[in-house]
N, C-alpha and C positions, 0 to 999 in steps of 0.2 A: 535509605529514603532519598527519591529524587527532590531534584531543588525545583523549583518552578521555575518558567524560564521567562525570561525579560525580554519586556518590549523595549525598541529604539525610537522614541518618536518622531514622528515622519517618516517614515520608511518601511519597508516591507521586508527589513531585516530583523529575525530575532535570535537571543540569544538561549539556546537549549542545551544545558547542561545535564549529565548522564548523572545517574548515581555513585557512579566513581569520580566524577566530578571534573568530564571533560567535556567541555566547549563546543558542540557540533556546529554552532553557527550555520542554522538554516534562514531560507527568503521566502517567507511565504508566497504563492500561488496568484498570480492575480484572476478577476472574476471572470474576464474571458477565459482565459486559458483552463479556466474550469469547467465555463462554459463550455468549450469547444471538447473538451474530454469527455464529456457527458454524452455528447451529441454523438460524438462517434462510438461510445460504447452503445448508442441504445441505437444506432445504426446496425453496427455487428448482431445487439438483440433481435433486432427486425426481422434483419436477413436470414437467422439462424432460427426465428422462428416460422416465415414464409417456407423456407424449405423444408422443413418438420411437416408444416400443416399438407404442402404437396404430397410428402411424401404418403402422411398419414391417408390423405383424400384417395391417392389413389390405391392403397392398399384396401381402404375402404369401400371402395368404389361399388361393391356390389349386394352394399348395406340401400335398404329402400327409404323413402320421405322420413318412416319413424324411427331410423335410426338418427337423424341430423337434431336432435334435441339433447340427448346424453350424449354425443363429442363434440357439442357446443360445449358443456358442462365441463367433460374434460378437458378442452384446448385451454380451457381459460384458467382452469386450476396448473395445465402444465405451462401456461405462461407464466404465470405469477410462481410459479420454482426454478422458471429457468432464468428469468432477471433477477430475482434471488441469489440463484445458484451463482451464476455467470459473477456480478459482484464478490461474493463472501471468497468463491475458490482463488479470483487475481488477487483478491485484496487482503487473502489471511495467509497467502504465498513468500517466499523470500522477499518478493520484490516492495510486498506491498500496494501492487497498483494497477490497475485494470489496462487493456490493451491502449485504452482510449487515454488514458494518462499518461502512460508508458510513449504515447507518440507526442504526448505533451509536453515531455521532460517534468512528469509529475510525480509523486508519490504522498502515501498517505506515511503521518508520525505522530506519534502518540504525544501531547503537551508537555507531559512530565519528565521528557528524555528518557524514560526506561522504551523497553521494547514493545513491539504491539501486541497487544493478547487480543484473543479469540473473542471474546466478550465486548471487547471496543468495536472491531469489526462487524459485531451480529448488530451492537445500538445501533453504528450510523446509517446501519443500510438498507434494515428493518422500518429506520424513521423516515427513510426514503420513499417507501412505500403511501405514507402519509402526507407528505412532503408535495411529493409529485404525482406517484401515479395513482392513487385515490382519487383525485378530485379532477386530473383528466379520464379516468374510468367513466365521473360522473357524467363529465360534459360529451363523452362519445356513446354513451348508454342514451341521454335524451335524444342527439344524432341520430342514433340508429334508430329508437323507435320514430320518431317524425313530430317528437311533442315540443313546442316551440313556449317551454317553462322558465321564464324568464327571470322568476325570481333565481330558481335554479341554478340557472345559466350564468347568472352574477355573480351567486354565491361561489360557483365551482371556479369563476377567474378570478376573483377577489380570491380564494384561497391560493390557488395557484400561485398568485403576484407575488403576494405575501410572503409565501415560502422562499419561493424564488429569489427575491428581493434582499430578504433578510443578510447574505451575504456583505452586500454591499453597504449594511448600515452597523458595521463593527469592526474596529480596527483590524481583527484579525481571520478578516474574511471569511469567519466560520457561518455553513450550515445551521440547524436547527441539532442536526445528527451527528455535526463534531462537537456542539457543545455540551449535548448529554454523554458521547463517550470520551471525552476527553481527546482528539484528534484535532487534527488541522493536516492541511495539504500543503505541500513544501516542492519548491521546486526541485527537480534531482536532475540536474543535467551530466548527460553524458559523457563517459569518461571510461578511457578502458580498462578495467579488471579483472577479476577470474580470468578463465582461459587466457585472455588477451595479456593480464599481466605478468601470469607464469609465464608467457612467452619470450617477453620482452620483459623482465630483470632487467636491470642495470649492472654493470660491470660493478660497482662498490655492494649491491647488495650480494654481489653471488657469492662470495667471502664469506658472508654467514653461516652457519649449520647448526643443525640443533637435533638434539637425542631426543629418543620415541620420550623421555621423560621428562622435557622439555615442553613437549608439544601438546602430556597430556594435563597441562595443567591450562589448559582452556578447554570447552564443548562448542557448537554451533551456534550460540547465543554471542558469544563473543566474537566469534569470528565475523556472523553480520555485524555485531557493531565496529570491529576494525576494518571492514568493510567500510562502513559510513565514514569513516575517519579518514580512511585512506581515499576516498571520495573527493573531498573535500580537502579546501584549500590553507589551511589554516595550520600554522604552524604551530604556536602554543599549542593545540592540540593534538597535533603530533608530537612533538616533544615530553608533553607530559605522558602520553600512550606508551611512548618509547620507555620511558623511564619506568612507568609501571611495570612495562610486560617484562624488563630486564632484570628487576630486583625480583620478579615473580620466580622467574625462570632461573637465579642464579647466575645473573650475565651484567652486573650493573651497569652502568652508564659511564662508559670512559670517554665521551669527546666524540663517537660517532655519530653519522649525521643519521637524524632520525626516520625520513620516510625507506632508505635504504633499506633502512634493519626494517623496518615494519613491513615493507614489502614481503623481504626476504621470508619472513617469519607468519606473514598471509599466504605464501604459495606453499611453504611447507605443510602449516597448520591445516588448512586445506585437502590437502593430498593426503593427509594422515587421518583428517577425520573421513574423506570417503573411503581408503582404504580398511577402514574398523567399519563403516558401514555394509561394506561388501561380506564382511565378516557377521554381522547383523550385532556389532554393538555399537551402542547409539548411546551419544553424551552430550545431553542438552543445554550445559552448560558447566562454569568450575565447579559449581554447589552440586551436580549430580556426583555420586560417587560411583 
């Protein structure tokens, strides 16, 4: 069972402890920068849907006046799956985070320190729909016909506000959609690893090695979380990773320094599990047998 994680008052630092009960020590997200991620994702939306519709127009092109009433009907059903779509695939990804976060130094994390499930992902982004583009649907639907419905027209920015707003009136800058799925936005700033860190090893971590039986006692569950670990700056939580993954693996803890061996034991772990996926066996964590 994960532990809840604590606030620090005054600061946009919290602390997020895993069910093994290491420290990730995340900074939540301030409201621009999640602003600005939004903006740029539903940019890429735009664009991505602008040249769909071209393309669609002109393969259509030799549909007559009664055709333009059913691919109204469809553009708008494939809008509404593609900002869907676009959302759930970045955000139920390893990374967790859509292109527009991703340039944010953003990522989405589950409250409780466990991992993100599929299910967190479908609440927050479903409620997005509600959130945001509901009630601008509304106010671009009166636009378009020319009906100037004022009560309408209030109601649809007074919802808008609302939603919008709401971030900013909670210490932990959640949505309406991180609060039902248990999420929040965390900054993830950049730092090289995978490829980049198999590359560049350290001379003390290269010393390590470890047997195919060694490596199988983690899946890919683990590996993103020593991923996040090894992210991150925090030494008690390296140290204590270290010492887990040692007594796991039959390697206890003699006095080495811990990001070494964790590196060392991420580029292995790594390569061992893509290796078994080329194979097509797939281990999603140490519980999978």
């Amino acid at each position: 069972m994960a532990r809840p994680s604590k606030r620090q008052p005054g600061t946009r630092r919290r602390s997020l402890v895993t069910p093994e009960g290491v420290d990730l020590g995340v900074t939540l997200a301030d409201a621009g920068a999640r602003a600005g991620a939004f903006f740029l994702d539903a940019t890429f939306i735009i664009i991505a849907g602008i040249l769909i519709t071209l393309v669609a127009l002109f393969g259509l092109g030799g549909l007559g006046l009664d055709g333009v009433e059913p691919i109204a009907i469809v553009w708008i059903v494939f809008v509404f799956f593609l900002r869907n779509a676009y959302f759930l695939a970045f955000e139920a990804g390893r990374g967790a985070r859509t292109p527009g976060k991703r340039i944010m130094g953003l990522r989405v994390a589950s409250r409780d320190g466990s991992g993100l499930a599929i299910d967190q992902v479908i609440a927050r982004n479903l409620m997005r729909e509600i959130e945001v583009f509901l009630p601008l649907s509304m106010l671009l639907a009166r636009a378009g016909t020319g009906v100037a419905d004022t009560l309408t027209t209030v109601f649809g920015l007074a919802w808008a506000l609302i939603f919008a707003l709401f971030p900013l009136f909670n210490r932990d800058r959640m949505r309406i959609g991180d609060l039902l799925a248990g999420t929040w936005v965390v900054e993830a700033p950049k730092r090289a690893l995978a490829e980049d860190l198999a590359r560049r090893v350290d001379r003390e971590a290269d010393v390590y090695r470890f047997t195919p039986e060694q490596l199988d006692a983690y899946g890919i569950a683990e590996l993103h979380k020593l991923e996040e670990v090894l992210r991150g700056d925090n030494d008690a939580a390296l140290d204590t990773v270290a010492r887990a993954i040692g007594d796991k693996i039959g390697m206890p803890y003699r006095g080495y320094r811990a990001r070494p061996f964790l590196t060392a034991y991420y580029t292995e772990l790594r390569a061992h599990l893509e290796r078994k996926l080329l194979l097509g066996k797939r281990r999603a964590s140490k519980h999978d047998a």
